[in-house]
N, C-alpha and C positions, 0 to 999 in steps of 0.2 A: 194263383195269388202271387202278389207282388209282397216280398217282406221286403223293411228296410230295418237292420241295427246298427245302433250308435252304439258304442262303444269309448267310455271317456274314463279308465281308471286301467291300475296295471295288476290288479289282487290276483293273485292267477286263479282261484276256485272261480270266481264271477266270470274273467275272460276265458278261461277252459270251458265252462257254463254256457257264455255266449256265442261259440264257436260251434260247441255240439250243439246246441238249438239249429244254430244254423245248416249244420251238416242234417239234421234229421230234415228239417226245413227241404234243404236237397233232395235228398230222398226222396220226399211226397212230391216231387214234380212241381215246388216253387221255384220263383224267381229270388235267390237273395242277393241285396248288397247290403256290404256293413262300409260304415264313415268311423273311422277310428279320428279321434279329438281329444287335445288336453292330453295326457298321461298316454290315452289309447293307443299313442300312434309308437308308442315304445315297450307293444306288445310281444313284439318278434325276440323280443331279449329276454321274455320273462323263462327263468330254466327253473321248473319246480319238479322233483319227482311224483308226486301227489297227482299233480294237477298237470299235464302234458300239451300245454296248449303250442309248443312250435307241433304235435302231431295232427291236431287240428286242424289251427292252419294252413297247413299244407293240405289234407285232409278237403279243405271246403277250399283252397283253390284248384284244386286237380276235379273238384266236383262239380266246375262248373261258379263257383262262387266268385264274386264281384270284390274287392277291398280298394279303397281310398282314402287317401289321408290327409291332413290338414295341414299344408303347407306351411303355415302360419307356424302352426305346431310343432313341425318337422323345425323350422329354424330357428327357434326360440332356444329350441336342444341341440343345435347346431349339427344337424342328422338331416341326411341325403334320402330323395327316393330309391326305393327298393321296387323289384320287383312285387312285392308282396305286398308294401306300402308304396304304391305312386302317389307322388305329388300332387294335389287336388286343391280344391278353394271350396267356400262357403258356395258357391252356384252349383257345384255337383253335391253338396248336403242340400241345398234346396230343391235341385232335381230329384233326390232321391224321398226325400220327405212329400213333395206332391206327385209323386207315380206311385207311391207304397198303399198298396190296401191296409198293411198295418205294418207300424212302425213301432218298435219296440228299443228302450233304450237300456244298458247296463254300468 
């Protein structure tokens, strides 16, 4: 199955949340990609003890996991692509929204 997650908020319990879905997602022999937008795309910063989402991260890109991010977004915050976050546009959210068997947003 094709997932696709949006991601548009920086709470780390929800993006720590969103990232293991995604890893378990891995696991089962899906396809993920996540579109980080809005707030989402300045995930890479969030440092919580609690909530460990840079281990994730990394976690679900070494696993095979897909990230892009919304350029618009990125320069609004005057924030460069990352490996982790590359620069993307609304056509790779629309790509990823009509290839996804489900599409889940956080």
């Amino acid at each position: 199955m094709k997932i696709g997650i949006i991601i548009s908020q920086t709470e780390p319990e929800t993006v720590w949340n969103a990232f293991r879905f995604g890893n378990f997602s891995l696991d089962k022999k899906h396809k993920v990609k996540v579109f980080l937008i809005g707030k989402g795309v300045e995930c890479e910063e969030i440092n919580n003890k609690e909530f460990n989402v840079k281990e994730q991260l990394e976690k679900f890109c070494n696993n095979g996991g897909t990230i892009f991010a919304c350029g618009t977004c990125l320069k609004s915050r005057h924030k460069e692509s990352t490996p982790i976050c590359p620069l993307s546009t609304m056509q790779d959210l629309m790509n990823i929204v009509e290839e996804s068997d489900k599409l889940i947003t956080f």
